[in-house]
SEBA-470816 format. One record per residue: x negated, y negated, z negated of N, C-alpha, C, O in turn. Coordinates in pm, whole numbers, padded with zeros to 5 digits, always signed. Layout:
BEGIN
XYZXYZXYZXYZ ...
This chain:
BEGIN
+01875+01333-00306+01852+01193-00336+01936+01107-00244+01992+01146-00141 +01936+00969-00300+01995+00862-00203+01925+00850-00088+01823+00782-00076 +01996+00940+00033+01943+00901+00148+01854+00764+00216+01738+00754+00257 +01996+00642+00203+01964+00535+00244+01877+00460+00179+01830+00356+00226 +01843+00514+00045+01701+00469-00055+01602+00506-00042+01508+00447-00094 +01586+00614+00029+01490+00746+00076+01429+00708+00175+01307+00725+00176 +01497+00639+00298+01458+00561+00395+01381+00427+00399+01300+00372+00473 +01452+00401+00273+01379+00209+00260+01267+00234+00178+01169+00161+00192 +01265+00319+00101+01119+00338-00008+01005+00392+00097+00894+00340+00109 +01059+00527+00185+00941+00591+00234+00869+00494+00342+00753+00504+00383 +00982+00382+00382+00872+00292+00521+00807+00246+00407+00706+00317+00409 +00797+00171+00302+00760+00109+00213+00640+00149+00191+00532+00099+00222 +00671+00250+00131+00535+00331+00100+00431+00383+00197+00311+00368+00173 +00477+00444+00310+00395+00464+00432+00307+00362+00439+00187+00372+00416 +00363+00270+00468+00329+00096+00519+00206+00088+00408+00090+00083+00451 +00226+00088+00300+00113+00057+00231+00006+00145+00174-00077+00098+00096 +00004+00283+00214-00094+00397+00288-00069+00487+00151-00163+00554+00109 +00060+00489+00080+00093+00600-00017+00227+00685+00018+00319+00631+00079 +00233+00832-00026+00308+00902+00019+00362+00949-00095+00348+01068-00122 +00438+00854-00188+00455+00906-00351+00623+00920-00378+00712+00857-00435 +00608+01046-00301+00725+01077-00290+00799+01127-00429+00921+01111-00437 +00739+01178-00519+00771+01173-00696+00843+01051-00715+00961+01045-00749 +00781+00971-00695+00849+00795-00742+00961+00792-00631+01082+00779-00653 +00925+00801-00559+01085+00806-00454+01182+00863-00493+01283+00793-00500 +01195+01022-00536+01295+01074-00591+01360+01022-00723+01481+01026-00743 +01274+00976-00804+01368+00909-00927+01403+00824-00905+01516+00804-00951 +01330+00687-00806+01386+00567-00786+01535+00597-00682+01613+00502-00683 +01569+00693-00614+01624+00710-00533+01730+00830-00580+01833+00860-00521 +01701+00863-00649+01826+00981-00745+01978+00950-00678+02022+00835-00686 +02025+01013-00639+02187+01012-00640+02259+00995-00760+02234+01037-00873 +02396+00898-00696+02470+00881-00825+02613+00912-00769+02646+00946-00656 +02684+00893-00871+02817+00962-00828+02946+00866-00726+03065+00888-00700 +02837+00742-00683+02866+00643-00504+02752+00658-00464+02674+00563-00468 +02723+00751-00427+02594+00775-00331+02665+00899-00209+02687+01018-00230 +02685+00836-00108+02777+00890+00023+02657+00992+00103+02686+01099+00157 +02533+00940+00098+02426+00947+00209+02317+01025+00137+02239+00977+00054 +02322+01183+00190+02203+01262+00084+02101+01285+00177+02127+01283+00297 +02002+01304+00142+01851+01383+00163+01833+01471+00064+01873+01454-00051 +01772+01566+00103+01710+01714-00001+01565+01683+00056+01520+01652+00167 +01503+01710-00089+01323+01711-00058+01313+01876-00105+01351+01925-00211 +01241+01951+00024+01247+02109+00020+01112+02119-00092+01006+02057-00080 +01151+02226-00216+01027+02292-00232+01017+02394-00278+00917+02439-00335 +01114+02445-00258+01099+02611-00208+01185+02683-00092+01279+02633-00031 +01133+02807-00074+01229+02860+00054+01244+02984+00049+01145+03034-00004 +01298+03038+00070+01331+03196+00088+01206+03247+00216+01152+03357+00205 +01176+03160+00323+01127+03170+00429+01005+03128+00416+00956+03148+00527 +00933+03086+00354+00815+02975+00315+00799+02845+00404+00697+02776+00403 +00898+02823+00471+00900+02726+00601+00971+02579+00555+01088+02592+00517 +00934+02483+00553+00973+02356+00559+00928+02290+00434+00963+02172+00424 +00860+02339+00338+00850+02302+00179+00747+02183+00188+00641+02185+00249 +00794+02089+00122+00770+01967+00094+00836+01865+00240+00778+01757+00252 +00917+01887+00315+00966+01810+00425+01059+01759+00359+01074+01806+00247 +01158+01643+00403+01308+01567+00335+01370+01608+00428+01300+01641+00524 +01510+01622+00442+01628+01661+00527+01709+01513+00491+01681+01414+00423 +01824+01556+00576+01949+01494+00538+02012+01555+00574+01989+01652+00647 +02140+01506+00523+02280+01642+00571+02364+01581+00610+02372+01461+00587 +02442+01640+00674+02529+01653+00767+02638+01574+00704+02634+01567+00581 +02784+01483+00800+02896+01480+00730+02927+01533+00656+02931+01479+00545 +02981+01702+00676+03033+01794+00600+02926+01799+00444+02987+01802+00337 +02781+01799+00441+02668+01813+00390+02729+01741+00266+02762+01788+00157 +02733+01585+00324+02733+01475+00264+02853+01471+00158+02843+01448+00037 +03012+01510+00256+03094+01493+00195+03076+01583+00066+03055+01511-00032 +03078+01693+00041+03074+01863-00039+02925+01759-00150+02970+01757-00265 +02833+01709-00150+02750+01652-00200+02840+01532-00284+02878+01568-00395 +02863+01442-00256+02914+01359-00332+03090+01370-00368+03152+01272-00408 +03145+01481-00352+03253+01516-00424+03189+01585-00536+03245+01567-00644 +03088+01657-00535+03033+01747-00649+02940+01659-00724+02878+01710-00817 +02924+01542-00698+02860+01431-00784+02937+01393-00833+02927+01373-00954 +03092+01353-00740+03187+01240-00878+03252+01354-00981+03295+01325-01093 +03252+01497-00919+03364+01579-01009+03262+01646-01118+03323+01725-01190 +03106+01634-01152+03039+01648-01221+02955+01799-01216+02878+01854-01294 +02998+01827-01117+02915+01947-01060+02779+01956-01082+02708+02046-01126 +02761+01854-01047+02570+01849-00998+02517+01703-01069+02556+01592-01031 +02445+01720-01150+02408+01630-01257+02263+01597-01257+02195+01700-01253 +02198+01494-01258+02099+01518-01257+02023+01555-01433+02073+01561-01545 +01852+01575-01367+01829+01640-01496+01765+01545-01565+01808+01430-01562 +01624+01586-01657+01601+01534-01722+01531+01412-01667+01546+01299-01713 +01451+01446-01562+01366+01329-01514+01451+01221-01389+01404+01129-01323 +01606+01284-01394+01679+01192-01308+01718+01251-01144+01784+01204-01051 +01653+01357-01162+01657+01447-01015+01779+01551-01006+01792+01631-01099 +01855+01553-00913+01949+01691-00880+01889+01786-00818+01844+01777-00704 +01884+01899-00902+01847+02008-00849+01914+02111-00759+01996+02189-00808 +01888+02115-00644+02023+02243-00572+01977+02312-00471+01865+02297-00422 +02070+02400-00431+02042+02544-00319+02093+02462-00183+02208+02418-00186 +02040+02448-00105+02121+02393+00009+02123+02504+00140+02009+02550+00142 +02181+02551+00221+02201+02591+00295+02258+02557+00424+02354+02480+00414 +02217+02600+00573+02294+02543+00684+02220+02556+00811+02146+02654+00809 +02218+02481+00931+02119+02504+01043+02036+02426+01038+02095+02319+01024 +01889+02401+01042+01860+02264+01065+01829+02195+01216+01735+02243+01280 +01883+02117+01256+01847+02040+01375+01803+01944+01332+01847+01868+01246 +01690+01942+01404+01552+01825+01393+01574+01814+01238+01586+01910+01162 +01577+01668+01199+01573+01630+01084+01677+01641+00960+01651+01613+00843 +01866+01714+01038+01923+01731+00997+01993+01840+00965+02019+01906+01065 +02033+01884+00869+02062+02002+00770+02252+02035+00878+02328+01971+00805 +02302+02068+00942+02397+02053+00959+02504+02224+00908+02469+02342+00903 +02652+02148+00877+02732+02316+00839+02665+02328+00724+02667+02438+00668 +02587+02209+00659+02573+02184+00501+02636+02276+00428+02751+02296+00468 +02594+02355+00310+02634+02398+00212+02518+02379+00075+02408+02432+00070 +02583+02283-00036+02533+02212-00123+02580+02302-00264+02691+02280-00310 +02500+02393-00322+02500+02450-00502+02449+02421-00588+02331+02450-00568 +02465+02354-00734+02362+02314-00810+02271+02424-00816+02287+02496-00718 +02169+02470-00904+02074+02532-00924+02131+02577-01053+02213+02509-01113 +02101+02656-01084+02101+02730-01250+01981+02808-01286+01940+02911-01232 +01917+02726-01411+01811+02740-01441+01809+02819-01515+01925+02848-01544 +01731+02884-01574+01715+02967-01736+01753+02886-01812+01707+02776-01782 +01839+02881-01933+01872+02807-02049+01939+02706-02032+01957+02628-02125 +01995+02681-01898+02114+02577-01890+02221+02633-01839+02229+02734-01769 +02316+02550-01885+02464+02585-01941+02538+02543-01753+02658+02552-01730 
């Protein structure tokens, strides 16, 4: 999602004692000028971090919105990009980013 949207919705919402982070992700969807990503985890290989937000790294960021303008990573039906992210995380950030769409059953 749009990072810097991710930020202004969630004080928003905090502030007024809801944590509706569903509505965040569509209102906040990435588009193909969206520089600044967050991933909302919900799954893991590890069972560790699921349901936390990240953000990523320069490298994260850049590899993210080249694969948004060159049509890589699309969102779906409800407006969300789905993907594999990989990397170290420090504190809150995903860094040495590596960004894959997802491939679902029955999509192309």
């Amino acid at each position: 999602m749009d990072a810097d949207c991710y930020n202004t919705n969630k004080v928003s919402s905090q502030e007024s004692g809801h944590k509706t982070y569903t509505s965040i992700t569509k209102t906040c969807a990435p588009t193909a000028s969206t520089t600044n990503f967050a991933v909302r985890i919900t799954g893991s290989a590890y069972g560790e971090r699921v349901g936390n937000t990240i953000k990523l790294d320069n490298s994260g960021n850049a590899q993210a919105a080249s694969e948004m303008q060159n049509g890589q990573l699309k969102p779906g039906r409800h407006g969300t990009v789905h993907v594999v992210v990989s990397g170290k995380l420090e504190g809150e950030t995903l860094v040495s980013a590596t960004v894959k769409p997802t491939r679902k059953h029955g999509s192309s």
